[in-house]
KOLKOL-808467 format. One record per residue: x, y, z of N, C-alpha, C, O, CB in turn; residue in three letters. Coordinates in steps of 0.1 Angstrom, whole numbers, plus 2048, in hexadecimal, padded with zeros to 3 digits. Glycine has a CB too. Example, Ala and Ser with C-alpha at 12.3 -4.5 7.8 and 13.67 -1.06 7.14 Angstrom:
2
8847C784E87B7D384E8847DF84E88E7DF8558717D385Aala;8807EA8478897F584788180084F88680B85088D7FA839ser;
% end
This chain:
181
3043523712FA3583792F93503862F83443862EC358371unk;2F835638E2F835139E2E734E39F2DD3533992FE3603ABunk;2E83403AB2DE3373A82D73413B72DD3473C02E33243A8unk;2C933F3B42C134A3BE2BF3423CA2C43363CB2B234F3B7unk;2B83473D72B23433E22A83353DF2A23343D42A93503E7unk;2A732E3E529A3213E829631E3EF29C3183F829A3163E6unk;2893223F027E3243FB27A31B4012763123FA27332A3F8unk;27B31940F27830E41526E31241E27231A42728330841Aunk;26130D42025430A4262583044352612FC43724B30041Dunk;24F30B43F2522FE44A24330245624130E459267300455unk;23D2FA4582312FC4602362F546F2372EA4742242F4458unk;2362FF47223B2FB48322C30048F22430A48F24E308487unk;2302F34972282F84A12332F24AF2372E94B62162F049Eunk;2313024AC2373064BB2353084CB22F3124CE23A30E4BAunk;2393004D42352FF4DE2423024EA2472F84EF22D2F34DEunk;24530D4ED2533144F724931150223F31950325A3284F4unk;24B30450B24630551925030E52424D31452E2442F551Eunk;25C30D51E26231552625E32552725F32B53126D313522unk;25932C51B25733A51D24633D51B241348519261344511unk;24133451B23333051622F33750B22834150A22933051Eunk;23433050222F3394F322932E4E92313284E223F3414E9unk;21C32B4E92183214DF2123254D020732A4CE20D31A4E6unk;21B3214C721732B4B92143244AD21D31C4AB2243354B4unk;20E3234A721031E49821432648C20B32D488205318493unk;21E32748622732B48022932547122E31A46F230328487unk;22532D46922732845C23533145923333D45721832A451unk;24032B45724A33445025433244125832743D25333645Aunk;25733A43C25B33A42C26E33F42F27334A43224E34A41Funk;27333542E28433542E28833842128433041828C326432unk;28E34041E2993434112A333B4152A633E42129E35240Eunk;2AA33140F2B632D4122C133540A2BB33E4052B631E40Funk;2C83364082D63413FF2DD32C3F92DF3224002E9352413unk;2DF3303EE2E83253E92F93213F52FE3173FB2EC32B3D7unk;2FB32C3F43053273FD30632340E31032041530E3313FBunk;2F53274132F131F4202EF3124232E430E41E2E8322423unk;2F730942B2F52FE42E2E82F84322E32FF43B2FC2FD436unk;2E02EF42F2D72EC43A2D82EF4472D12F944C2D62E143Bunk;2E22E544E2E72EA45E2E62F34642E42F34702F12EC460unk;2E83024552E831045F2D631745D2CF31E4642F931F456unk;2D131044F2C83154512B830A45B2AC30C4592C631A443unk;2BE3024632B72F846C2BA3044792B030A47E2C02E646Dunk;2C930647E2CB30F4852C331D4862C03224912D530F484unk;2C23214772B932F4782AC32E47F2A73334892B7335469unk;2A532347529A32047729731B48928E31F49129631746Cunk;29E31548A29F31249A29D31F4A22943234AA2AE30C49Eunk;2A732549F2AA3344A829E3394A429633B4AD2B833F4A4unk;29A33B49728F34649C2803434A327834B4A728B34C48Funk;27F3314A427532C4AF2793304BB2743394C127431E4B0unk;2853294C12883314C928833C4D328833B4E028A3314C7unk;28A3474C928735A4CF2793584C82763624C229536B4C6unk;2733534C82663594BD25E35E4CB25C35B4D725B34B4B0unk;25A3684C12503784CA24D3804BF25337E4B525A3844D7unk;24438A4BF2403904BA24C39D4B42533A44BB2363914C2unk;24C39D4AA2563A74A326139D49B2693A149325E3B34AFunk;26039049F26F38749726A38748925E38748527237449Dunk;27538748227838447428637E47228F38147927839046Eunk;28637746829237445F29838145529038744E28E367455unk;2A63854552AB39044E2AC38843F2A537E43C2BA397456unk;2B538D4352BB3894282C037C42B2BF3744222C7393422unk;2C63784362CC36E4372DC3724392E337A4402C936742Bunk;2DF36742D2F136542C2F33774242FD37E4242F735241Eunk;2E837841F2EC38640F2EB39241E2F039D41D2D938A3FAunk;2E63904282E039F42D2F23A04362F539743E2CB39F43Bunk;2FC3AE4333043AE4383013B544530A3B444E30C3B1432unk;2F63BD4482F73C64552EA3C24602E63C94692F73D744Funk;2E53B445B2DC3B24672E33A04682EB39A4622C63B5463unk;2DA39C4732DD38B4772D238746F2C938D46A2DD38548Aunk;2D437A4712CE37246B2BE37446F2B43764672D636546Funk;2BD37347E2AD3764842AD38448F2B53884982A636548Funk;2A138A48B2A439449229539B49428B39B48C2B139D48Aunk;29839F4A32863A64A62883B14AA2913B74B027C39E4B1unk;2783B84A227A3C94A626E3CC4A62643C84A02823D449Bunk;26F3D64B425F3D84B32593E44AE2603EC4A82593D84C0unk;24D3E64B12463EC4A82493FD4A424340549D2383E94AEunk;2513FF4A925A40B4A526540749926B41049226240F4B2unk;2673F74982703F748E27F3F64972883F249026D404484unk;2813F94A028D3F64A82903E94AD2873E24B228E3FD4B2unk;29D3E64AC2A33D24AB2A43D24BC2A93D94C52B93CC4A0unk;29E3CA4BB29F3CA4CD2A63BD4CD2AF3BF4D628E3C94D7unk;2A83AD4C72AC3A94C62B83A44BC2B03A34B22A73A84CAunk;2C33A04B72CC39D4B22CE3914B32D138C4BE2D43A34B4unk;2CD38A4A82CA3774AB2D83724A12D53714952B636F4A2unk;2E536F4A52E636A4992EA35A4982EA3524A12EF373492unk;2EC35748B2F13474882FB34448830134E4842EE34147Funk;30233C48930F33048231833948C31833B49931533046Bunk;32133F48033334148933235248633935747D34633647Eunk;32A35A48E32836C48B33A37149334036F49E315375499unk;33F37848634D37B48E34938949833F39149735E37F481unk;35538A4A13543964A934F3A24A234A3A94AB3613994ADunk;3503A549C34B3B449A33B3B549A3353BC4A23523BB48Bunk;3353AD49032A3A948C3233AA49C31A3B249E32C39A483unk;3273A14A53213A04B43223AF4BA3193B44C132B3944BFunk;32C3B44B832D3BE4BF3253CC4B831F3D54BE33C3C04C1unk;3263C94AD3193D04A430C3CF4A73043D94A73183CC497unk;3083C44AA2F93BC4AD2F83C34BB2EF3CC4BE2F93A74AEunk;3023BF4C22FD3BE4D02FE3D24D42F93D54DF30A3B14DAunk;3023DC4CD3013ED4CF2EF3EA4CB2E63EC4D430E3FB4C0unk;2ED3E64C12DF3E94B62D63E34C22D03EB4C92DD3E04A3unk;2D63D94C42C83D14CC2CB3D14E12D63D34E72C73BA4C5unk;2BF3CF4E52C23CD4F32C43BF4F12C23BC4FD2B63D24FEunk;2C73B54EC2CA3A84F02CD3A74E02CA3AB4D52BE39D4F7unk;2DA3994E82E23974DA2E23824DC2E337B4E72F73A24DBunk;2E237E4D22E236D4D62E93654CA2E736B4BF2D03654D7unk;2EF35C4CA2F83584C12F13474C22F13414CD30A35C4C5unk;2ED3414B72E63344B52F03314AB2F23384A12D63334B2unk;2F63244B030331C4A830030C4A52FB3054AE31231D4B1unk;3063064973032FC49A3132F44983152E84962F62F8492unk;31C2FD4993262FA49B32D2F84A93252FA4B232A301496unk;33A2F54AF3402F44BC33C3014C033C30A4B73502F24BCunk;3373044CD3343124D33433114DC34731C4D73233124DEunk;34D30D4E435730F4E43623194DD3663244E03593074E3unk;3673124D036A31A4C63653234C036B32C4B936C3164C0unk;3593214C33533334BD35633D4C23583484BE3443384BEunk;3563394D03553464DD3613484DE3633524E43503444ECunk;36D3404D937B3414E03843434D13903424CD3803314EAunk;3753484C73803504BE37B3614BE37F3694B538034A4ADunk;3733624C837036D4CC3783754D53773814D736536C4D1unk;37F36F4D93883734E838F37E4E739537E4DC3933694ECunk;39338B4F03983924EF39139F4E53943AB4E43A338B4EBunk;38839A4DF3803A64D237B3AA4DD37A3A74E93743A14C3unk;3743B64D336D3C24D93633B94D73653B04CF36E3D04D2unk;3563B94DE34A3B84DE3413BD4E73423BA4F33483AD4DDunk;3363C84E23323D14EE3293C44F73273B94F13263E14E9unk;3253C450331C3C150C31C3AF5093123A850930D3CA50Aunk;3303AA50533339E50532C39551032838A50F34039F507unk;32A39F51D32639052831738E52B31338853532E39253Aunk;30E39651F2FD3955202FD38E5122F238F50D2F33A7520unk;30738550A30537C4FD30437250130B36F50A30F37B4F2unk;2FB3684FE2FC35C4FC2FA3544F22F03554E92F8359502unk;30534A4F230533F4E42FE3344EA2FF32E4F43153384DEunk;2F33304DD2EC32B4E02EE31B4D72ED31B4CB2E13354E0unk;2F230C4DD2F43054D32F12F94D82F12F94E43003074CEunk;2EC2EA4D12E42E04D22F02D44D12FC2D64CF2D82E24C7unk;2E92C84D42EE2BA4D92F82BC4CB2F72C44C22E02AA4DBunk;3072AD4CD30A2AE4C03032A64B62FB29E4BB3162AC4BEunk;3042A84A92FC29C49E2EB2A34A02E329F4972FE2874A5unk;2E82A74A62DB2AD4A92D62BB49C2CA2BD4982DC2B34BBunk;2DE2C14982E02CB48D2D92C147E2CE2C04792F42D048Cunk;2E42BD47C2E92B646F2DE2AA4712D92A64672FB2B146Funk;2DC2A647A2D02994782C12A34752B829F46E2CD28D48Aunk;2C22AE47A2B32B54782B82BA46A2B02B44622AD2C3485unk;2BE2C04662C12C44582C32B744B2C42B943F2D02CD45Aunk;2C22AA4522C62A04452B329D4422AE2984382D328C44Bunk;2AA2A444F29C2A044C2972A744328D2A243D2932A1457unk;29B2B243F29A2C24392912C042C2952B84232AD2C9434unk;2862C642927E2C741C27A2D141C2772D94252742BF41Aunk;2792D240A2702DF4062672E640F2682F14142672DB3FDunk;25D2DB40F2522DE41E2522D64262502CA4252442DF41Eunk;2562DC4302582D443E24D2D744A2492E344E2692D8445unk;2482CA44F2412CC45E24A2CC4682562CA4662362C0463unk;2452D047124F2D147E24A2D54892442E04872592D847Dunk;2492D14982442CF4A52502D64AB25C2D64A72412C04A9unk;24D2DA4B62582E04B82572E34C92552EF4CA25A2EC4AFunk;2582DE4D32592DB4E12632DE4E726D2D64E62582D14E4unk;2652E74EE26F2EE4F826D2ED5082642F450C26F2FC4F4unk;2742E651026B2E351F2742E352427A2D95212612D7523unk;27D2EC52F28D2E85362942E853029C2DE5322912DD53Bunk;2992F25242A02F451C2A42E85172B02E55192A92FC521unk;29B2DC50E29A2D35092942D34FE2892D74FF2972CD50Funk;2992CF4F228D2D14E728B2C04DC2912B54DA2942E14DCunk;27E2C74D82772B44D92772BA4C82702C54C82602AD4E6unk;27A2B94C027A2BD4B22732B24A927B2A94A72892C14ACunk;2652B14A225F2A749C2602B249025A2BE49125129F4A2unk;2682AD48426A2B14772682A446B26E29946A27A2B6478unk;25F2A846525B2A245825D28F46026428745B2692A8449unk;25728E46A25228547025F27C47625D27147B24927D467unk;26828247627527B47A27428148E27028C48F28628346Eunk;27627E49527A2834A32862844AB28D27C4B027427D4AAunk;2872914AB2972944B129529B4BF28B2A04C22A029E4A7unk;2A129B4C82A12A54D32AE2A94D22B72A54CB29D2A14E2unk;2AE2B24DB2BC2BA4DF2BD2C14EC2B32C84EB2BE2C54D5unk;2C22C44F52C92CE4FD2CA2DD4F72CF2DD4EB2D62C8500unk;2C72E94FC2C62F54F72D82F35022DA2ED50C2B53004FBunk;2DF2F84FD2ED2FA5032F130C5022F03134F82FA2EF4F8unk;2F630E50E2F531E50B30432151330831A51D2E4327513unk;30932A51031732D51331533A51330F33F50A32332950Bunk;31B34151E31F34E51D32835451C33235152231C353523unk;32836151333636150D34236851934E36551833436B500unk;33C36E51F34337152F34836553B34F365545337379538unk;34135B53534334A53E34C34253434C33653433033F542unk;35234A52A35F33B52036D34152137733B51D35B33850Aunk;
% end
C-alpha cells in the first residue's frame, strides 16, 4: 500500500514591499511522499510570491493537468499558471494557452532548465519567466522544515529576508527569461 500525503502547517506573515501585499496566511501543504522538501519550500515560496486573491495549491506531484500553484478568478478561469522544479515543454506550453501568465519557480540550475527547453514548442515562450534563488538558499530553508512551521517572509528589491522556524535566511529572487537564454 502506497504511503499517503503529510500535511505540513506553515503560518506566514507576509510582507511583498515590492507589490505591497501585507497578509497573514495560515496555509495546509500536502506533501506527496515522493516530494522533496526543496521542491515543496519552492512551492510554498512561489505561492507567497504570486499570492493574490484566487491562488491555490493544485494535487501537487498526483495532479497531472494543473501546476503546482495556480490562480483563478471568480469565474473559475486560471489566469495564472505557476509551476515548480523542472516543468518539461509541453506542460509550459499547455499552462501558458490556459492562463494569461505563465511562471516557472525552480530550485534547481535555471540555465539548464531553460536550455532543455530549446527549440520546443512553447506558446507565448518570451512572456515566461523562471523564477530562481541564491545557491544553498533552497536546501538550507528546507533542512529548517517542520510539521508546523512559522515563517516571515520579506520581499523588498527583489530580495527576500525568509525567518523560518527562527532560523534567518535571504536570497536574491533571480529571474530569466525564456526569450533572453
Amino acid at each position: 500500500m502506497a504511503a499517503g500525503a503529510t500535511v505540513h502547517t506553515f503560518s506566514v506573515n507576509l510582507a511583498d514591499v515590492d507589490r505591497g501585499v501585507y497578509e497573514e496566511l495560515s496555509l495546509r501543504v500536502a506533501r506527496h511522499p515522493s516530494e522533496t522538501d526543496a521542491f515543496m519550500m519552492t512551492r510554498v515560496l512561489a505561492y507567497c510570491l504570486e499570492y493574490e486573491e484566487g491562488i491555490a495549491f493544485s494535487e501537487g506531484i498526483s495532479a497531472t493537468d494543473e501546476p503546482a500553484v495556480l490562480v483563478r478568478d471568480r469565474t473559475g478561469r486560471v489566469t495564472a499558471w505557476i509551476e515548480v522544479g523542472a516543468p518539461d515543454a509541453e506542460r509550459l506550453h499547455y499552462g501558458s494557452r490556459l492562463a494569461d501568465r505563465t511562471r516557472v519557480y525552480t530550485h534547481r540550475d535555471p540555465a539548464k532548465l531553460v536550455a532543455s527547453w530549446a527549440g520546443k514548442r512553447i506558446h507565448q515562450a518570451d512572456a515566461i519567466v523562471v523564477h530562481s534563488f541564491d545557491a544553498g538558499f533552497i536546501d538550507a530553508a528546507a533542512s529548517r522544515l517542520e510539521r508546523r512551521s512559522t515563517m516571515t517572509l520579506s520581499i523588498t528589491e527583489r530580495r527576500l529576508y525568509l525567518e523560518l522556524n527562527g532560523a534567518t535566511l535571504d536570497s536574491a529572487v533571480h529571474d530569466l527569461a525564456l526569450d533572453a537564454a
